[in-house]
C-alpha positions as a Markdown table, in Angstrom:
| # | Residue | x | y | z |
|---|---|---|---|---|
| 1 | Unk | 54.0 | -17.3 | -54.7 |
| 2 | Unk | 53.5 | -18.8 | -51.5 |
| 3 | Unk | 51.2 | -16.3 | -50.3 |
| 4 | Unk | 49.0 | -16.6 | -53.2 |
| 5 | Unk | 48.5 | -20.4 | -53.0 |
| 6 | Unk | 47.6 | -20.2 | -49.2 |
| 7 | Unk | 45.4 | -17.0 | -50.1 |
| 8 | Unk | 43.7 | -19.1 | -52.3 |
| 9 | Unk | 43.7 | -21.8 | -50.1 |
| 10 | Unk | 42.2 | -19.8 | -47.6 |
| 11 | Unk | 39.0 | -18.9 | -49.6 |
| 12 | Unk | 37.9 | -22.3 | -51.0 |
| 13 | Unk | 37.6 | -23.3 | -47.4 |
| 14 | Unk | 35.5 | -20.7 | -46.6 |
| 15 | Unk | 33.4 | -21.5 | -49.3 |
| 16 | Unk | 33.0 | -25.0 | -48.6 |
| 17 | Unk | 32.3 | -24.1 | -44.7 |
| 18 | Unk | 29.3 | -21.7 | -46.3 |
| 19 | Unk | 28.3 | -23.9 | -48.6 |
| 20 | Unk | 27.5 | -26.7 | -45.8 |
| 21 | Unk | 25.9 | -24.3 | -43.4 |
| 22 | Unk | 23.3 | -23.3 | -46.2 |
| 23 | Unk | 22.9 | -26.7 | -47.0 |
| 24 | Unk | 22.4 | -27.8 | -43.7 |
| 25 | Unk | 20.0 | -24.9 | -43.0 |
| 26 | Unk | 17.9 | -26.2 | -46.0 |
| 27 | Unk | 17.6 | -29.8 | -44.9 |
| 28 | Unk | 16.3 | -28.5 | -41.5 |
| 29 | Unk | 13.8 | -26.3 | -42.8 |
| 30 | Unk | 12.1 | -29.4 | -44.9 |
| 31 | Unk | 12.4 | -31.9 | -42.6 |
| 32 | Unk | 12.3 | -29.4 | -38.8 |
| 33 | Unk | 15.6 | -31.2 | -37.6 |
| 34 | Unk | 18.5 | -29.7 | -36.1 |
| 35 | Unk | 22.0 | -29.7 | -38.0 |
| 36 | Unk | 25.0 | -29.1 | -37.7 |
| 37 | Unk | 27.8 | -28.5 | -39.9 |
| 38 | Unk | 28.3 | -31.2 | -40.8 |
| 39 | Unk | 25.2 | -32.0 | -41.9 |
| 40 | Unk | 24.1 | -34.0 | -39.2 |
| 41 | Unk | 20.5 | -33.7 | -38.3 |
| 42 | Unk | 17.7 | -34.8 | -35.8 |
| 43 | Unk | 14.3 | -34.2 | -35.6 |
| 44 | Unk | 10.7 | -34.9 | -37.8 |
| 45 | Unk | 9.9 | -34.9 | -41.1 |
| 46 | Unk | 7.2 | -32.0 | -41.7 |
| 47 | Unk | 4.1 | -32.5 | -44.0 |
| 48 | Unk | 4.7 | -31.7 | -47.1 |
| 49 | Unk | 1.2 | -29.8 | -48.2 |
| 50 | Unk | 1.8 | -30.2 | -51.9 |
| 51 | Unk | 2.2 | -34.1 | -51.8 |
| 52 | Unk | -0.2 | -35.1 | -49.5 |
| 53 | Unk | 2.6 | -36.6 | -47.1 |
| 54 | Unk | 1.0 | -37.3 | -43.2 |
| 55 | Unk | 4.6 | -37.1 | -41.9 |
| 56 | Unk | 4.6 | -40.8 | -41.0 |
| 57 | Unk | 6.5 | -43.6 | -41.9 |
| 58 | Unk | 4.1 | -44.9 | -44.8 |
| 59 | Unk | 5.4 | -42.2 | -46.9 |
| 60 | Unk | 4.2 | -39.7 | -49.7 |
| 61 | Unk | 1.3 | -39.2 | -50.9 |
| 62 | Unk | -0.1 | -40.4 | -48.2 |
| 63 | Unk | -4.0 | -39.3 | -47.9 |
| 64 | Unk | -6.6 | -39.1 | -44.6 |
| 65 | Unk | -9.3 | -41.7 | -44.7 |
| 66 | Unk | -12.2 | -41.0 | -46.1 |
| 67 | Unk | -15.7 | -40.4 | -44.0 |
| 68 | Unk | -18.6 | -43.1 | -44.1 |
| 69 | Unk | -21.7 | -41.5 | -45.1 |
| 70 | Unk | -24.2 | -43.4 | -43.3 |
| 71 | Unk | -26.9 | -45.0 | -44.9 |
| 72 | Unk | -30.1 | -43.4 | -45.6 |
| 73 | Unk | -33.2 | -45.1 | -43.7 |
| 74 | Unk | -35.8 | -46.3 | -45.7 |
| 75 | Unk | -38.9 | -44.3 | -45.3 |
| 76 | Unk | -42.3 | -46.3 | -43.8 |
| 77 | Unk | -45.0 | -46.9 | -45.9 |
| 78 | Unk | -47.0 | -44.1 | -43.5 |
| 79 | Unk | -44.1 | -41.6 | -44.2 |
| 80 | Unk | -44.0 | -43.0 | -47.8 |
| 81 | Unk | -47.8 | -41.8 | -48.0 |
| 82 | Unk | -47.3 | -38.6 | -46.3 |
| 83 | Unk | -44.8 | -37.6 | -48.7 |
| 84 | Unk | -46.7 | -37.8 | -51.9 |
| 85 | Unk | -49.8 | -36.4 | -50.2 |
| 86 | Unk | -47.1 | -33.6 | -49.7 |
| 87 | Unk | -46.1 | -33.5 | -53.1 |
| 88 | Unk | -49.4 | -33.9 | -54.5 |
| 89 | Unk | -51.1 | -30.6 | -53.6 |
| 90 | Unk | -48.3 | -28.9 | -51.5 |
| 91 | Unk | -49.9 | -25.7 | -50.8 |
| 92 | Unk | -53.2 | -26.7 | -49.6 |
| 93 | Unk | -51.3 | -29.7 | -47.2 |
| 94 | Unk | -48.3 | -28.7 | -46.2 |
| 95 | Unk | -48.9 | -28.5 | -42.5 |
| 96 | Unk | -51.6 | -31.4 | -42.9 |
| 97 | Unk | -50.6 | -35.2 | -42.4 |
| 98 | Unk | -52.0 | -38.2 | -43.9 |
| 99 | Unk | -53.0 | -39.6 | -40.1 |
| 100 | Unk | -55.4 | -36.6 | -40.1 |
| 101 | Unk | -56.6 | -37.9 | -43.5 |
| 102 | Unk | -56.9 | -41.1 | -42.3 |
| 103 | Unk | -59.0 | -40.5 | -39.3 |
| 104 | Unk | -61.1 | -38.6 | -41.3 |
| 105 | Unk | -61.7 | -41.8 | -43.9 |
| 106 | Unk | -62.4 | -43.7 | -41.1 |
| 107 | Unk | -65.6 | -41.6 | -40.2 |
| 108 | Unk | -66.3 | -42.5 | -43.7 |
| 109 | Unk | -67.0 | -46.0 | -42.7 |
| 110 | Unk | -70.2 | -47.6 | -42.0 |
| 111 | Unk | -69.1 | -49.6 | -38.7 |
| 112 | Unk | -71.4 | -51.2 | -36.7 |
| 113 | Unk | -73.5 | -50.1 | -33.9 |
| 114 | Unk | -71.1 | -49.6 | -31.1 |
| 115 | Unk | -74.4 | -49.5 | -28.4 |
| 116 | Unk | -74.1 | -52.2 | -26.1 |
| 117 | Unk | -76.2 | -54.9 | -26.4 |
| 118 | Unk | -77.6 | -57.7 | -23.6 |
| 119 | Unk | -78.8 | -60.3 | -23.1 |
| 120 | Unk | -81.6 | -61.3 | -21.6 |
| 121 | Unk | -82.9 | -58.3 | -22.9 |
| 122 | Unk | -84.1 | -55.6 | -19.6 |
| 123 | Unk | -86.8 | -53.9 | -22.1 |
| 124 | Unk | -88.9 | -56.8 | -22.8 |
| 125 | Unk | -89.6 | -57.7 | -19.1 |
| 126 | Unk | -92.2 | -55.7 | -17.0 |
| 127 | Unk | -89.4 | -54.3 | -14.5 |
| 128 | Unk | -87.2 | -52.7 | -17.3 |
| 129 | Unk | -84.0 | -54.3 | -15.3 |
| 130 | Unk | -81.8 | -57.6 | -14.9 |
| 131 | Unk | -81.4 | -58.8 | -11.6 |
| 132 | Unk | -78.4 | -58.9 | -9.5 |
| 133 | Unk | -76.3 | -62.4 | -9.6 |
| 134 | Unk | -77.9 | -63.4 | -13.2 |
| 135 | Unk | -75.8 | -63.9 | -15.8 |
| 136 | Unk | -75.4 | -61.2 | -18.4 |
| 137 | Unk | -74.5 | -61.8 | -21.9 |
| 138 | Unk | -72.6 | -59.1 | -23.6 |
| 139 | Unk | -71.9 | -58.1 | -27.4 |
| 140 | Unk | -72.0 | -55.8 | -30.2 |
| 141 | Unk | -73.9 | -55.6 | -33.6 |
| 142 | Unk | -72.1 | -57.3 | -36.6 |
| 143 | Unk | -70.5 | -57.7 | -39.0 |
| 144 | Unk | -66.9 | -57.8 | -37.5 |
| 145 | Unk | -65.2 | -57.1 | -40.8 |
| 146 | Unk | -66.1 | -53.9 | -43.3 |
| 147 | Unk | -64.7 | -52.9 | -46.7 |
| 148 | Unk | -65.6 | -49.8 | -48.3 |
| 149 | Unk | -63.5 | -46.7 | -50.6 |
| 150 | Unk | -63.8 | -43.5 | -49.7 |
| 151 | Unk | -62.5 | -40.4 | -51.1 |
| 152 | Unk | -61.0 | -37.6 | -49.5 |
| 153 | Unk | -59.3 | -34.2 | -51.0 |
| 154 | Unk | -58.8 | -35.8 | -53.8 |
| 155 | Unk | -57.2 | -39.2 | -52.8 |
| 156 | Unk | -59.1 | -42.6 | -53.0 |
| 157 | Unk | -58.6 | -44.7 | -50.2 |
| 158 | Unk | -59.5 | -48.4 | -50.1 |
| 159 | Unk | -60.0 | -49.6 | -46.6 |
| 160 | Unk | -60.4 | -52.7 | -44.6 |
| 161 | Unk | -61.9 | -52.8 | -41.3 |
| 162 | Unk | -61.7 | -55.7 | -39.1 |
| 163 | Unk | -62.8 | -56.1 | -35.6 |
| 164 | Unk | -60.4 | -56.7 | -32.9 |
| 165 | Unk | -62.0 | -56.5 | -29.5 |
| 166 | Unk | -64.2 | -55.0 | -27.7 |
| 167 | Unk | -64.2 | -53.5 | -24.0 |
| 168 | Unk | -67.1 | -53.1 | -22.1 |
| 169 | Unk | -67.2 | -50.3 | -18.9 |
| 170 | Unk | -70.0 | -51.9 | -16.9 |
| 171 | Unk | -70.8 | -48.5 | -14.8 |
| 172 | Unk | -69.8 | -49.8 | -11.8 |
| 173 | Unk | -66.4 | -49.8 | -11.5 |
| 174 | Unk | -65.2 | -53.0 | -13.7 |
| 175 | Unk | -64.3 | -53.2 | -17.5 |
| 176 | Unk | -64.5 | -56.4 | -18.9 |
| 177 | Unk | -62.3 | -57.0 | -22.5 |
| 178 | Unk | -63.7 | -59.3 | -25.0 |
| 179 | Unk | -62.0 | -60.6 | -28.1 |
| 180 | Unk | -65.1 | -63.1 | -28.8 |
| 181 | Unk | -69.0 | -62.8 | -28.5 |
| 182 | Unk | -71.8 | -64.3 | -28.6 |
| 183 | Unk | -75.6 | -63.3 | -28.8 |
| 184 | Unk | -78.5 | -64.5 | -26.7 |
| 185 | Unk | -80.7 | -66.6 | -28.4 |
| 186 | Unk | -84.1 | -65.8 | -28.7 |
| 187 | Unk | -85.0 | -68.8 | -27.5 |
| 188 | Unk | -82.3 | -70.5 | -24.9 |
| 189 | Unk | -82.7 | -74.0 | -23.1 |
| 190 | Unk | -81.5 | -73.2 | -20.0 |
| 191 | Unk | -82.1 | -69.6 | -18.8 |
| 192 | Unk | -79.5 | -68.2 | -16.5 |
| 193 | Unk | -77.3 | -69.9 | -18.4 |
| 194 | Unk | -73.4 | -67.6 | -18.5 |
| 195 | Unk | -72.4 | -66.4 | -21.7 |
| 196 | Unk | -70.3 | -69.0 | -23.4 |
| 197 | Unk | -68.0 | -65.7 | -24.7 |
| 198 | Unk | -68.5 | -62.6 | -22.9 |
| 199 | Unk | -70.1 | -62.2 | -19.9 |
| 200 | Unk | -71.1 | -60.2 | -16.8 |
| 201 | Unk | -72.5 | -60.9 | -13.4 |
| 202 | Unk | -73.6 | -57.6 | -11.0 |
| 203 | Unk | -73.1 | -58.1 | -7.3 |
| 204 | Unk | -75.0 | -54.9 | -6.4 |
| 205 | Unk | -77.7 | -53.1 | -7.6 |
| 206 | Unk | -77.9 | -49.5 | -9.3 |
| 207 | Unk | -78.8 | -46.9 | -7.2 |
| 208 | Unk | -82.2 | -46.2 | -7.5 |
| 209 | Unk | -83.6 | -43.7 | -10.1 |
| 210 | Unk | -79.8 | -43.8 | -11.8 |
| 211 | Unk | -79.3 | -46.4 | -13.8 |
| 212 | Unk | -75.4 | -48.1 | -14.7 |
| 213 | Unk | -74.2 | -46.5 | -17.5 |
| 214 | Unk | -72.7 | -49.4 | -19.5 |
| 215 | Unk | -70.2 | -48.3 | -22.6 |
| 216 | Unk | -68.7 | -49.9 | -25.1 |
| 217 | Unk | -65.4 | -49.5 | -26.8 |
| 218 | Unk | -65.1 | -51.2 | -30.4 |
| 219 | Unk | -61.5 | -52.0 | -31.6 |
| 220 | Unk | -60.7 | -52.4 | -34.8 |
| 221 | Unk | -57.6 | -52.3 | -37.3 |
| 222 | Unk | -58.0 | -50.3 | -40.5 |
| 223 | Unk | -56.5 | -51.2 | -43.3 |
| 224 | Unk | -55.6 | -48.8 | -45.9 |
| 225 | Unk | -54.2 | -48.5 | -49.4 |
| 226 | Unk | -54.1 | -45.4 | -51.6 |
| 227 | Unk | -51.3 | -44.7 | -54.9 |
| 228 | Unk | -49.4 | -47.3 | -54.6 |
| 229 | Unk | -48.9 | -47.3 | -50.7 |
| 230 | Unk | -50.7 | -49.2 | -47.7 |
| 231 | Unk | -50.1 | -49.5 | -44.3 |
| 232 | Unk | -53.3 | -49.8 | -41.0 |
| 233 | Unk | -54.2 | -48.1 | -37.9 |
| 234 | Unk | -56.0 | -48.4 | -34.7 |
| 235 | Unk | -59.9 | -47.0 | -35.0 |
| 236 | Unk | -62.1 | -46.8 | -31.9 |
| 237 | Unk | -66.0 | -46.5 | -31.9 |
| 238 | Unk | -68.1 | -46.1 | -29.0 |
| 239 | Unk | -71.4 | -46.7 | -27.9 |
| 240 | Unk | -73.2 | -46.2 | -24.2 |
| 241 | Unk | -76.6 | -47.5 | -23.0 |
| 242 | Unk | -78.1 | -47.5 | -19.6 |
| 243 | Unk | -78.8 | -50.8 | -17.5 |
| 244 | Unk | -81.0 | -50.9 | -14.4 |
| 245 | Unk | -79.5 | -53.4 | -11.7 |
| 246 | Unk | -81.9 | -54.7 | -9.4 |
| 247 | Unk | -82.5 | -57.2 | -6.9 |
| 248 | Unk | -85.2 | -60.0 | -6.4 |
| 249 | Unk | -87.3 | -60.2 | -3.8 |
| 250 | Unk | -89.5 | -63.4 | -2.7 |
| 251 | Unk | -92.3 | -64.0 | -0.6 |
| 252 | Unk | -94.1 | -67.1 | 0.9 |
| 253 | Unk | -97.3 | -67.0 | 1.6 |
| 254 | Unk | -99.2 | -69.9 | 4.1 |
């Protein structure tokens, strides 16, 4: 009898002892700790895949933070424009863009005479020239603003122009930049008078049989609207005349 009951005795303990060891083996795998038999264990909680858990102390469910998108930048007027002439006929302009159309408009409009103009006028005198150290007035034709539509590949453009400046190469190795002038008066009170505006006095003479080459560069802003969009651009026209520079000569007779 004895025997049995220790017998007996003998094989619930084993059981328990296995019964802990699997148990312990189990809590280690879910949570990667270290155990003993006890049941004693050390180490991190693992992710749990299924439950979203990050393995940190806020517990389950846990999730990663979501990713700003960043906002989408509003597209210019120009680019506005560009796309809808894209849109618009898309095989004849896909590799076309609406600054090319634009430039082309501009053509289109009936600017002023860029030629330079001065004052006292050289062609009405019997030497064809202006004198070195006189005053020279300098300007441009008006008007200085110019509306107009024009049509191009099948958009209609309305289009402002408005004159900004003007700079004047004088052939001789100076520019001069006017944002204001003024013309000579046909009939003035006190010749030699400087150009209240936009002016030029030569120091040396051209050389002789070559002329200054005087240019003109007219600056304006275009403005431009066409299907609902609008936005301007820089237009230059240019003009070029020739001045003769000469010097005075006196003589005294007794």
């Amino acid at each position: 009898m004895l025997k049995a009951v220790c017998a007996t005795a003998l094989t619930l303990a084993l059981l328990l002892t296995t019964s802990g060891q699997a148990r312990a083996e189990t809590i280690g795998e879910a949570t990667n700790q270290s155990c003993d038999s006890n049941g004693n264990c050390q180490g991190q909680q693992l992710k749990n895949p299924l439950s979203g858990d990050s393995g940190t102390s806020e517990g389950v469910g846990n999730t990663s933070p979501k990713q700003t998108v960043p906002a989408t930048t509003p597209l210019t007027p120009y680019e506005q424009a560009l796309r809808r002439l894209a849109e618009t006929q898309p095989t004849k302009r896909q590799k076309a863009t609406l600054e090319s159309q634009l430039r082309q408009v501009a053509t289109k409009l009936k600017l002023p005479n860029p030629t330079p103009r001065f004052g006292p006028d050289p062609s009405v005198n019997e030497w064809k020239m202006l004198a070195v150290g006189f005053p020279v007035w300098l300007w441009t034709d008006s008007p200085r603003t110019v509306t107009s539509t024009a049509t191009n590949d099948g958009l209609t453009f309305t289009l402002k122009a408005t004159w900004t400046s003007t700079t004047f190469n004088l052939g001789d190795g100076h520019t001069k930049t006017c944002t204001n002038t003024s013309v000579y008066p046909a009939h003035i009170d006190k010749p030699g008078s400087p150009s209240p505006t936009c002016g030029y006095i030569y120091d040396a003479a051209s050389p002789k049989g070559h002329p200054y080459t005087v240019s003109a560069e007219t600056h304006w802003r275009i403005d431009w609207s066409t299907g609902g969009q609008a936005g301007s651009f820089d237009h230059i026209y240019t003009g070029n005349r020739t001045l003769e520079i000469g010097e005075l000569a006196s003589m005294i007779k007794r």
